[in-house]
PASEBA-1860 file (N, C-alpha, C; in nm, 3 decimals):
! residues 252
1> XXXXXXXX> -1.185/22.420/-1.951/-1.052/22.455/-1.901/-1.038/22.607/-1.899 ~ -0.952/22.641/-1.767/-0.964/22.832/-1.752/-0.854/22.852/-1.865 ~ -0.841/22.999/-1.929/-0.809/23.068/-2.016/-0.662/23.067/-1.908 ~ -0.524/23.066/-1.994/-0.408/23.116/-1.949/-0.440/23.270/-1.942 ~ -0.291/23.352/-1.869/-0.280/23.469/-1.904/-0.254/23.518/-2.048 ~ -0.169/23.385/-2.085/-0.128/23.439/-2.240/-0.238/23.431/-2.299 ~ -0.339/23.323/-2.275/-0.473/23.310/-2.408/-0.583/23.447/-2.433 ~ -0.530/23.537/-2.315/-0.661/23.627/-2.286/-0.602/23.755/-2.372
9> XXXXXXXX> -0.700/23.817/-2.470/-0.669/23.913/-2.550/-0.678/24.101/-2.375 ~ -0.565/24.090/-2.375/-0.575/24.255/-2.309/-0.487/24.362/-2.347 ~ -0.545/24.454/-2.252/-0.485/24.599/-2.280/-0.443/24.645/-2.175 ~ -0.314/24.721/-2.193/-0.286/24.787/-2.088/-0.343/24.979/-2.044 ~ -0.341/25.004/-1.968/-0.415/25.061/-1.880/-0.370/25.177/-1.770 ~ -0.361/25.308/-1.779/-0.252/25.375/-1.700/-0.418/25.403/-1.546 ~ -0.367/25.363/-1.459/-0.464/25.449/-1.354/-0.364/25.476/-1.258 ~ -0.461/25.567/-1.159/-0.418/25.722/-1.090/-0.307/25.793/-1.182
17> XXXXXXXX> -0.336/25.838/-1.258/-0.269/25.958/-1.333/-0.174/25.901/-1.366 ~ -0.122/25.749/-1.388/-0.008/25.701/-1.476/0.097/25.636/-1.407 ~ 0.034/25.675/-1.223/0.136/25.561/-1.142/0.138/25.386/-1.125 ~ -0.023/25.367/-1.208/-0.032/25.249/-1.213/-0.054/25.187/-1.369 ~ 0.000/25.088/-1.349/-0.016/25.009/-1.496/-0.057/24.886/-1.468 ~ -0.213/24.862/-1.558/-0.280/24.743/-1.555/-0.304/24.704/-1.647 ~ -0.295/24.572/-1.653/-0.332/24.452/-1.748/-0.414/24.411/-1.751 ~ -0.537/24.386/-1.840/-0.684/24.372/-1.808/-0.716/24.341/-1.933
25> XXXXXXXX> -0.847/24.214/-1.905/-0.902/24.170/-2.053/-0.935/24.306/-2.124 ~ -0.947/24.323/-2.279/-0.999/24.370/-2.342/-1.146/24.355/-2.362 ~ -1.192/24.285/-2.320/-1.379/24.249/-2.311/-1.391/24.179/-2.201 ~ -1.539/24.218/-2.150/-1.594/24.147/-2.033/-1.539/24.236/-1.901 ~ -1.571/24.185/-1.836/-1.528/24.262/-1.664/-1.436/24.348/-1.704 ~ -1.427/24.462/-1.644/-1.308/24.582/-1.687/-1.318/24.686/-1.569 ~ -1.170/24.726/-1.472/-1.170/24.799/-1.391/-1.254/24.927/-1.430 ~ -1.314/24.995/-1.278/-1.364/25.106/-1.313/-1.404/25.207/-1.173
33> XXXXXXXX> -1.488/25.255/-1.175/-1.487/25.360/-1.073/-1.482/25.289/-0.895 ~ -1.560/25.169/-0.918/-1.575/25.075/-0.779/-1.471/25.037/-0.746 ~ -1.352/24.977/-0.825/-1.234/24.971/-0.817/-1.156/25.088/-0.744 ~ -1.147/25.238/-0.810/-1.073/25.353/-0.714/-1.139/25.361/-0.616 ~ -1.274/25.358/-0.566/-1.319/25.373/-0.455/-1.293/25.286/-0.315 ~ -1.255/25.114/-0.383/-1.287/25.084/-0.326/-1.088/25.089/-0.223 ~ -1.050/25.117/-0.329/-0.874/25.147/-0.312/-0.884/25.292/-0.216 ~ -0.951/25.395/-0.260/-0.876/25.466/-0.202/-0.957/25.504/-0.031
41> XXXXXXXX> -1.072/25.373/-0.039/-1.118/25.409/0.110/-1.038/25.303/0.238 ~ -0.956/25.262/0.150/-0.817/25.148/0.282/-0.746/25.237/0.317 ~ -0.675/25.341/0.430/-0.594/25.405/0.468/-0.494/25.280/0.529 ~ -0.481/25.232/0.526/-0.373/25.099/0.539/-0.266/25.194/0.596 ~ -0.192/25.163/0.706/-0.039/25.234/0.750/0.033/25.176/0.703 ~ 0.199/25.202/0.729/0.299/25.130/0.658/0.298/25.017/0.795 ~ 0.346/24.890/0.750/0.369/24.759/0.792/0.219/24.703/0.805 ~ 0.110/24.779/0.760/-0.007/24.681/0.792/-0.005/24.592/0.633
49> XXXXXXXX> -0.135/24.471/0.674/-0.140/24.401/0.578/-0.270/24.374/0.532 ~ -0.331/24.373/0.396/-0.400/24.376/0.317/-0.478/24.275/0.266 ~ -0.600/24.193/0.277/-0.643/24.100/0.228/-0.740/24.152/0.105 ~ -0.766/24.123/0.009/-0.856/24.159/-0.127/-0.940/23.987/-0.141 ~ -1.048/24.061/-0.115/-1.127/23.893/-0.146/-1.205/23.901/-0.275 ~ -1.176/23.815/-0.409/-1.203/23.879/-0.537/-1.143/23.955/-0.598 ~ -0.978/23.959/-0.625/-0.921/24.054/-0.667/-0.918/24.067/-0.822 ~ -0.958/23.990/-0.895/-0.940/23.973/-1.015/-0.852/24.005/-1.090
57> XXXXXXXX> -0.800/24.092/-1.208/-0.667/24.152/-1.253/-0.619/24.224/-1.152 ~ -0.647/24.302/-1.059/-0.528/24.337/-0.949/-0.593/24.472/-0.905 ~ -0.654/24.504/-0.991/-0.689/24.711/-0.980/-0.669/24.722/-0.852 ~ -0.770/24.710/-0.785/-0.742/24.752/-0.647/-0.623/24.748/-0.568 ~ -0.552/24.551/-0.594/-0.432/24.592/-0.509/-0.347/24.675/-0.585 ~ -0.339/24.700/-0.664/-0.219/24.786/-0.729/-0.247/24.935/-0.722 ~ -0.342/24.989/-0.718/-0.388/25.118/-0.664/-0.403/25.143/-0.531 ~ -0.408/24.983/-0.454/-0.361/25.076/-0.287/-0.212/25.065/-0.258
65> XXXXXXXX> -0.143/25.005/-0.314/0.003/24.956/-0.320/0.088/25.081/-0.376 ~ 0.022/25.150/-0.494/0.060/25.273/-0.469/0.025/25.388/-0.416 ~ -0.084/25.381/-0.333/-0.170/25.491/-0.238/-0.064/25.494/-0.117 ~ -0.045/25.371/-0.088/-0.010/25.295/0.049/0.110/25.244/0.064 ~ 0.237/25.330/0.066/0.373/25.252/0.065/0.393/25.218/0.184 ~ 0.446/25.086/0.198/0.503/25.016/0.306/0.364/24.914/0.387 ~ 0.279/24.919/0.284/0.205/24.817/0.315/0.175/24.730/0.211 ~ 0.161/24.614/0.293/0.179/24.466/0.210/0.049/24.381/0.209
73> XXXXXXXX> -0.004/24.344/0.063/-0.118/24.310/-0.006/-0.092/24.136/-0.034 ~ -0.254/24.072/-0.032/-0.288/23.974/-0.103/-0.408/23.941/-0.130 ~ -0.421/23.863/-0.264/-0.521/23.880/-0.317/-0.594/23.726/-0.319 ~ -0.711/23.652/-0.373/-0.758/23.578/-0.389/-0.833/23.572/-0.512 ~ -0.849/23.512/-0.612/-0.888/23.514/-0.713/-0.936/23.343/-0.787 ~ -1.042/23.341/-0.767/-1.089/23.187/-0.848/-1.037/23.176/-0.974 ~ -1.074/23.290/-1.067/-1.040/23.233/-1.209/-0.889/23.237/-1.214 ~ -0.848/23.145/-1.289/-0.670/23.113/-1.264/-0.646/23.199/-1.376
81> XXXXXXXX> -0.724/23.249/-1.495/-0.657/23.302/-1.582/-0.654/23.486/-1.519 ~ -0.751/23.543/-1.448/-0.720/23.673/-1.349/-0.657/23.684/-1.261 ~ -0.595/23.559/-1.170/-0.492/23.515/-1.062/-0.355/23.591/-1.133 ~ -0.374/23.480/-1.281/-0.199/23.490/-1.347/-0.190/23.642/-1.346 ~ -0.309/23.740/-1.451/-0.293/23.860/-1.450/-0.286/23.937/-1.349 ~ -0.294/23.923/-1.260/-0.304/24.020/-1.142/-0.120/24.008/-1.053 ~ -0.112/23.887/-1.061/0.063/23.816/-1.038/0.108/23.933/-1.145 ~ 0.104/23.921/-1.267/0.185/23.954/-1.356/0.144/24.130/-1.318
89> XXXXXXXX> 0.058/24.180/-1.313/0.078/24.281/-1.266/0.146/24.363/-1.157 ~ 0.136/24.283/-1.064/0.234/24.336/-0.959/0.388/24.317/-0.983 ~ 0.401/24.261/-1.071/0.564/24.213/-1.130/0.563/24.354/-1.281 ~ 0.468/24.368/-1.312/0.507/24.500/-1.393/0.511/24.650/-1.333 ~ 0.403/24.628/-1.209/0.455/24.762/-1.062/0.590/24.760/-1.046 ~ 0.659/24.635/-1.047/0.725/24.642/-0.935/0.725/24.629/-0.802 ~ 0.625/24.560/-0.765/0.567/24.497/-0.662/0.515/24.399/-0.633 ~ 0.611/24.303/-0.661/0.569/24.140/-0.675/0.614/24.116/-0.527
97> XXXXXXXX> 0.703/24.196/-0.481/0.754/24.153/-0.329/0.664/24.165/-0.246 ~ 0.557/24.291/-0.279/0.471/24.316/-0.185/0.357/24.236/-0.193 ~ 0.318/24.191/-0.267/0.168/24.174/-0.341/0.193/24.007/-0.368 ~ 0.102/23.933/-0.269/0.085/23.793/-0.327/-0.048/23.738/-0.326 ~ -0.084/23.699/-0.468/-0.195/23.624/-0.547/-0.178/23.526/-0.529 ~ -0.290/23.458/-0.489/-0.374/23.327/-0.509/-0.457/23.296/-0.562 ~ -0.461/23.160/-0.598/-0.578/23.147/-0.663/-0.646/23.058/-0.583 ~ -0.844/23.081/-0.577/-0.907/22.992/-0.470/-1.028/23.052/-0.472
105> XXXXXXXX> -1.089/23.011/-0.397/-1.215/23.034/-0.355/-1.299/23.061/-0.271 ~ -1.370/23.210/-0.288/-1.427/23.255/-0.155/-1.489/23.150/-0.104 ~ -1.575/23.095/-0.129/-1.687/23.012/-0.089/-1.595/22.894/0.001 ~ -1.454/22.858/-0.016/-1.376/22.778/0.079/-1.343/22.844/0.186 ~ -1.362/22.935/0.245/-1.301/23.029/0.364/-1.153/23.068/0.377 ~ -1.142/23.140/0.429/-1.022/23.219/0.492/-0.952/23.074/0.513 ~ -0.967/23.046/0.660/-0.897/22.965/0.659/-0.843/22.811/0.560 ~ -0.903/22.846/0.462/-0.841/22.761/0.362/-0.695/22.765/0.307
113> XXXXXXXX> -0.673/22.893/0.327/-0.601/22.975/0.295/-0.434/22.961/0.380 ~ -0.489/22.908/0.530/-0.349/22.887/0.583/-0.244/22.999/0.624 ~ -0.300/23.092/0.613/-0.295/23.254/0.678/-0.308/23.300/0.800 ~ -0.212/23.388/0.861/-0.272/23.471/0.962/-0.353/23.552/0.913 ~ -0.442/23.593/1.059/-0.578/23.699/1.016/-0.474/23.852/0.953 ~ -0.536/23.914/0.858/-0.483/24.056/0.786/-0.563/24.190/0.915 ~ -0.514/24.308/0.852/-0.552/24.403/0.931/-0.639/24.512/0.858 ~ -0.641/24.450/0.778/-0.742/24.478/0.670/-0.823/24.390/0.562
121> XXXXXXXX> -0.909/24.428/0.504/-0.991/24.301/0.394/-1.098/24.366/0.346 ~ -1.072/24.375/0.193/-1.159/24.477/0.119/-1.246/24.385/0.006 ~ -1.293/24.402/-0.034/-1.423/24.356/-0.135/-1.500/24.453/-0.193 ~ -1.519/24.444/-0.317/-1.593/24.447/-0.426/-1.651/24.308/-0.491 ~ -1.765/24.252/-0.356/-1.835/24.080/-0.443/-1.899/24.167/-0.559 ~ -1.918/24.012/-0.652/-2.020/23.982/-0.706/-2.142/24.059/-0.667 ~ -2.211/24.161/-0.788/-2.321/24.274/-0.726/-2.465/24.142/-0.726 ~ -2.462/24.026/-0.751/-2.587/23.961/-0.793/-2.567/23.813/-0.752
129> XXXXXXXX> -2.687/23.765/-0.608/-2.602/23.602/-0.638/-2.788/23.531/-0.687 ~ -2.863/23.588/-0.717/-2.994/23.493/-0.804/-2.978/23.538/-0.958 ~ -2.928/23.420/-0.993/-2.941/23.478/-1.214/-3.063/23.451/-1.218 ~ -3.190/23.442/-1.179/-3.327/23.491/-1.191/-3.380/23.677/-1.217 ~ -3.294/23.743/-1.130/-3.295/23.844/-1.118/-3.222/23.976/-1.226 ~ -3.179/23.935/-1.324/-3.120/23.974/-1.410/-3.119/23.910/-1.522 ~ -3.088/23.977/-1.633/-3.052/23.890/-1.773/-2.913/23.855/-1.743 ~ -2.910/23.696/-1.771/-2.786/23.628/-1.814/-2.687/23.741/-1.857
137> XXXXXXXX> -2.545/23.776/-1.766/-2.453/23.831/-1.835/-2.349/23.778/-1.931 ~ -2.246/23.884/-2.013/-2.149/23.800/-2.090/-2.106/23.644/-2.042 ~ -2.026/23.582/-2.074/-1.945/23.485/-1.996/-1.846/23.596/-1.946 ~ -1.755/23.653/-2.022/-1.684/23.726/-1.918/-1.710/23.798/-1.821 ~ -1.854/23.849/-1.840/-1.838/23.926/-1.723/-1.970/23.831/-1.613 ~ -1.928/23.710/-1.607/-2.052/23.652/-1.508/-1.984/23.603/-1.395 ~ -1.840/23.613/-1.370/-1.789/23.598/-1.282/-1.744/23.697/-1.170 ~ -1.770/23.841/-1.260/-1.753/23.972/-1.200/-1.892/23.977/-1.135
145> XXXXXXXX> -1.988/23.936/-1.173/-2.153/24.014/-1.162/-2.225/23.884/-1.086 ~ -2.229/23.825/-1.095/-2.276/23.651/-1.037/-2.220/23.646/-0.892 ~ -2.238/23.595/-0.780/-2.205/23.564/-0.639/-2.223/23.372/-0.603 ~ -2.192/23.279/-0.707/-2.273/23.158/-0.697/-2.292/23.115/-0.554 ~ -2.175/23.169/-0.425/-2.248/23.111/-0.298/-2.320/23.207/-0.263 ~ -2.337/23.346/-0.287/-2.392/23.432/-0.240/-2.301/23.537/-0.117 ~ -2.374/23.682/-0.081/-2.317/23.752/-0.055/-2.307/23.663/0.103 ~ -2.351/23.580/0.171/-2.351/23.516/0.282/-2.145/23.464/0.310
153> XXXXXXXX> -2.122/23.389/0.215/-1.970/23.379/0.163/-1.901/23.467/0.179 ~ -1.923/23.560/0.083/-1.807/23.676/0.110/-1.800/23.765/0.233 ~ -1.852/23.819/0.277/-1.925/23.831/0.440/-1.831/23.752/0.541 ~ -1.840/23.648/0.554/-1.802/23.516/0.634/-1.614/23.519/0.606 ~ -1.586/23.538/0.442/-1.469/23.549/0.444/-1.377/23.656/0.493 ~ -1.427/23.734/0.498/-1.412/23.882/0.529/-1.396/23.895/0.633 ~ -1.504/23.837/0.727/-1.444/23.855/0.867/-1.408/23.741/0.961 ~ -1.344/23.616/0.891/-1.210/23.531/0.914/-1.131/23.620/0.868
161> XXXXXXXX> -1.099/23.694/0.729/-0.956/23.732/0.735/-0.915/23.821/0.818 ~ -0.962/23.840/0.890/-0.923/24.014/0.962/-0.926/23.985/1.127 ~ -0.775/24.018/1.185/-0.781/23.977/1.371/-0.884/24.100/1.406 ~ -0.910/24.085/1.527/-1.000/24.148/1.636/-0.989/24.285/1.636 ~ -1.025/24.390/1.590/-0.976/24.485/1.561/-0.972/24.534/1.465 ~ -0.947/24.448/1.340/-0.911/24.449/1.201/-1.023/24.552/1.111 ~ -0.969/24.598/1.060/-1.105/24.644/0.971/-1.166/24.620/0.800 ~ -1.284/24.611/0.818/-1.339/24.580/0.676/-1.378/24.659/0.556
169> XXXXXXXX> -1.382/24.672/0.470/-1.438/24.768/0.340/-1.486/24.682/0.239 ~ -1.624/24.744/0.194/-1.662/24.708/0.075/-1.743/24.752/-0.010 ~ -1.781/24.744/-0.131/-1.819/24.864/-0.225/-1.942/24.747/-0.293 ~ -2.066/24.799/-0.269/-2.204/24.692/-0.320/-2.255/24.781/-0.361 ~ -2.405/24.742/-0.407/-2.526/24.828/-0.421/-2.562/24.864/-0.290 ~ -2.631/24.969/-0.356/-2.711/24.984/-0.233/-2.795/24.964/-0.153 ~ -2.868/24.908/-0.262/-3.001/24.841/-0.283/-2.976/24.726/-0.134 ~ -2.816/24.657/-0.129/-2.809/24.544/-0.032/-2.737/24.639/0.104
177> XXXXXXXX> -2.762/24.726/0.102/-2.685/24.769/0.237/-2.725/24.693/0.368 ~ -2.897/24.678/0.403/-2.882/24.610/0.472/-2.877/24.491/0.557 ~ -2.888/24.413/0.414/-2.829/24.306/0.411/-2.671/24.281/0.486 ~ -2.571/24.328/0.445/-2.455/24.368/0.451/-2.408/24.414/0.611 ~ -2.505/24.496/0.658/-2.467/24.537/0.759/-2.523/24.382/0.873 ~ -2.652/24.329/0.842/-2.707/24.218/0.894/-2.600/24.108/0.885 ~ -2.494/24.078/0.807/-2.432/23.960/0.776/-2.297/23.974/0.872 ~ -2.298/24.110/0.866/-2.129/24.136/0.907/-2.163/24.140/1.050
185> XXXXXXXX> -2.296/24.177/1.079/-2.313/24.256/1.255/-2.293/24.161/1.377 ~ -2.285/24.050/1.350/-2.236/23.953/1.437/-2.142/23.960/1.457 ~ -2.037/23.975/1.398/-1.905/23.984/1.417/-1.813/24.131/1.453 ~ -1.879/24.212/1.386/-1.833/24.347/1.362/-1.942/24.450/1.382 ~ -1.875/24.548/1.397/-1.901/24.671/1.462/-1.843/24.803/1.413 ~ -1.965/24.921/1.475/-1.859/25.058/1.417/-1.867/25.082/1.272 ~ -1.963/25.026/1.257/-2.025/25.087/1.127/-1.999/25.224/1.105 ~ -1.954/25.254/0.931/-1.906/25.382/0.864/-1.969/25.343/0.740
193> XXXXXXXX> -2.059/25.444/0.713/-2.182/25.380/0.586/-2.122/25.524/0.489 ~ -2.103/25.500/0.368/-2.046/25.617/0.308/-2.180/25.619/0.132 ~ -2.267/25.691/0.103/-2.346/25.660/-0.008/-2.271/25.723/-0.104 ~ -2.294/25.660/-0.249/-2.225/25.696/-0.343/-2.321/25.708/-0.443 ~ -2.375/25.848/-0.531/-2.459/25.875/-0.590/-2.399/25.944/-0.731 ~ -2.470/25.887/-0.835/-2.431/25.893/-0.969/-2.483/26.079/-0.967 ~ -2.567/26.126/-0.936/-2.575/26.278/-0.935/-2.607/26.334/-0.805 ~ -2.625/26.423/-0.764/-2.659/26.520/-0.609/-2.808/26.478/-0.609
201> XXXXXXXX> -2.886/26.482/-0.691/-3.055/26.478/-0.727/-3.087/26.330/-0.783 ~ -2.996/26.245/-0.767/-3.049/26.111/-0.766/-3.022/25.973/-0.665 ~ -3.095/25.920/-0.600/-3.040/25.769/-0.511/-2.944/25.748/-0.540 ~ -2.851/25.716/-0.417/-2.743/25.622/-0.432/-2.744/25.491/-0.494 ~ -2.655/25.453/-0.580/-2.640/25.313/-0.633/-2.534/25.223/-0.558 ~ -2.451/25.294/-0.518/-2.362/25.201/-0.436/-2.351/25.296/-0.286 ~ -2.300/25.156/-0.223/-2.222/25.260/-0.064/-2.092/25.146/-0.038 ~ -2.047/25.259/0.006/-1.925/25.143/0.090/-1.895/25.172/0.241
209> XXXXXXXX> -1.862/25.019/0.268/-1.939/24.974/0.415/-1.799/24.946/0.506 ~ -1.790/25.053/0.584/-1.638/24.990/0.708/-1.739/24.997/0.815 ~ -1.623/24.814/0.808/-1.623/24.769/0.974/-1.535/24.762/1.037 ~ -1.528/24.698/1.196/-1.418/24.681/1.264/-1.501/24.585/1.326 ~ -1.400/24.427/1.319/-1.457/24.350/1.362/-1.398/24.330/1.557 ~ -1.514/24.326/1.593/-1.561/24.352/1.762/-1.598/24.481/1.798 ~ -1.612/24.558/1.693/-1.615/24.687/1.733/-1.782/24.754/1.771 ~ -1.768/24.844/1.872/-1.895/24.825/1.954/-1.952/24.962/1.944
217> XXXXXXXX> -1.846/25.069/1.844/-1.908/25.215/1.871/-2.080/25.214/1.765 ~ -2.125/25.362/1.785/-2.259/25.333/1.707/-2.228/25.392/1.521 ~ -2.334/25.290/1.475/-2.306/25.311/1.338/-2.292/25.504/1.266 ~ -2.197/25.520/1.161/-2.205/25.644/1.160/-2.254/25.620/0.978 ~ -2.334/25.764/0.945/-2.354/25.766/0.826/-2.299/25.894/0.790 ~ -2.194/25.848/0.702/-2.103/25.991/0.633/-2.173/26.040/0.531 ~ -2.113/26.213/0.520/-2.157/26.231/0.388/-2.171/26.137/0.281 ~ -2.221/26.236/0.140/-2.230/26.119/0.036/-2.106/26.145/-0.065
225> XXXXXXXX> -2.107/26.067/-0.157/-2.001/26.089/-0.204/-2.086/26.099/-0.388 ~ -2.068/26.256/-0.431/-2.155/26.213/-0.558/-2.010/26.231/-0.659 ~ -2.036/26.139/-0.762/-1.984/26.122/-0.877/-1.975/26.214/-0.999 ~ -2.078/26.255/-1.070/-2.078/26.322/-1.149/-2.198/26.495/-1.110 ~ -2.152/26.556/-1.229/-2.221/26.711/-1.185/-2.328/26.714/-1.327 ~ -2.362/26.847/-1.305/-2.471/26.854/-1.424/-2.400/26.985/-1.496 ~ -2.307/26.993/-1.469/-2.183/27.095/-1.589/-2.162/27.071/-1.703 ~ -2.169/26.960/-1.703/-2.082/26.930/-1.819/-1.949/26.783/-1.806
233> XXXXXXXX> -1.889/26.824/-1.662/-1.819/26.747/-1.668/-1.830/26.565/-1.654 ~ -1.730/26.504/-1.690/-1.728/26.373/-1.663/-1.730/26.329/-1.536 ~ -1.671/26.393/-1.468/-1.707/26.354/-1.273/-1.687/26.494/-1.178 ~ -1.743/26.460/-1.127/-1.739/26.544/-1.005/-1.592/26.580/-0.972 ~ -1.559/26.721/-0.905/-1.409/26.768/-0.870/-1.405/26.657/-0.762 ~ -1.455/26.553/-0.680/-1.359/26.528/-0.611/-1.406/26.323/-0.668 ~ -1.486/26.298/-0.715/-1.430/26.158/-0.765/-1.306/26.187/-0.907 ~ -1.263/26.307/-0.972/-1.199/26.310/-1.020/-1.038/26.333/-0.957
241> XXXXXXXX> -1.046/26.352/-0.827/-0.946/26.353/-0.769/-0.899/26.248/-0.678 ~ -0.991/26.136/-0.698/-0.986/26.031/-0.627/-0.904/25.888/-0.739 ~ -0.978/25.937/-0.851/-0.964/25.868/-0.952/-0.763/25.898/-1.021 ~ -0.755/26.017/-1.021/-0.610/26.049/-1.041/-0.502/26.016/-0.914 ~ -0.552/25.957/-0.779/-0.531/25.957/-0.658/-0.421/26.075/-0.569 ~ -0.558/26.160/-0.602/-0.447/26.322/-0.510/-0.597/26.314/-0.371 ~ -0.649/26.224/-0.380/-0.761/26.208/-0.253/-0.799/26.080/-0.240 ~ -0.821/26.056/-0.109/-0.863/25.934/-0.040/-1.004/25.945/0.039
249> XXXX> -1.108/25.864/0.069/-1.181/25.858/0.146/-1.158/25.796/0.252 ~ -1.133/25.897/0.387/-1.095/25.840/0.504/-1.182/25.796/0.595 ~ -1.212/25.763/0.683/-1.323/25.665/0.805/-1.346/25.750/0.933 ~ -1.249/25.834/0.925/-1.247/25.949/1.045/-1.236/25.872/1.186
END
């Protein structure tokens, strides 16, 4: 039986510099840098609308909800006990009006869902769908790190949720980029490949991937985006300004 919200030991959580407040287990899966990234690369306008496939406690929608006023979010979430938290978070924003959680399952499709297509649809899957390939993670965190239908699913959901036009984001390894671009390219187009590198002098570990589904221009590869410096500091001047949200990564 899934864990209530009440059964789950958490902590609360100030991100972008204290405009957001999150509720999040104390162990296992825990928001973090993939989360601001993957928030602050949605330029969402006001009246557009927001699909999150995997939202788990909320990070993301609640960090584009305050990036992004006057645009309206929903989320999807299997485990019912990260559904409740992520609900309950947008009711401690102050943005329960905007922001509606479900609970369900990628692997059932979009249209399970009973939705019009969104104008947006962001993801952060599951970085792993063979547990051959890794050591067994926590239980908590095997629902963050695990893909059981595989990245083929989330892909597929992603571009049901989104009308003709619509655009996609998502934050993987890198290692699967092109995979990613192979899954989505049937449908979508206009590839915006953005690499994200833990130092200037080392491979990217992640990238994040916009599409536009029907879209026919040629793929672009943006700068990179590095994270940390060899100063001293904890991040780089501008993932630290992404992270406090006084910057966004835009698609140009």
């Amino acid at each position: 039986m899934n864990a209530t919200p009440e059964q789950i030991d958490v902590t609360e959580n100030a991100l972008l510099d204290g405009r957001v407040r999150l509720r999040q287990p104390a162990r296992g899966y825990r928001a973090g840098m993939d989360a601001a990234l993957l928030a602050a690369a949605c330029p969402a306008l006001p009246g557009q609308q927001v699909m999150e496939a995997g939202c788990g406690a909320g990070a993301v929608l609640m960090q584009i909800a305050a990036r992004r006023p006057g645009v309206r979010l929903a989320g999807l979430e299997r485990d019912a006990a990260m559904a409740g938290l992520a609900a309950d978070n947008a009711a401690l924003n102050g943005w329960a009006d905007r922001i509606d959680v479900r609970q369900g399952d990628v692997a059932a499709g979009f249209r399970a869902l009973g939705l019009a297509p969104f104008d947006w649809a962001v993801s952060n899957p599951p970085f792993f769908d063979d547990p051959g390939a890794l050591r067994a993670p926590a239980p908590g965190k095997r629902g963050a790190w695990m893909a059981d239908d595989g990245l083929t699913a989330w892909t597929g959901f992603l571009l049901k949720a989104v009308k003709e036009g619509g655009r996609i984001v998502m934050i993987h390894r890198a290692d699967r980029l092109a995979d990613i671009l192979a899954l989505l390219g049937d449908k979508a187009g206009s590839f915006a490949v953005r690499p994200v590198h833990p130092y200037a002098d080392e491979p990217a570990k992640r990238v994040l991937v916009h599409a536009v589904k029907t879209g026919r221009a040629p793929l672009r590869l943006l700068p990179p985006l590095i994270l940390h410096d060899r100063e001293g500091g904890k991040h780089s001047a501008e993932a630290e300004a992404i992270l406090r949200g006084e910057a966004a990564l835009d698609w140009g």
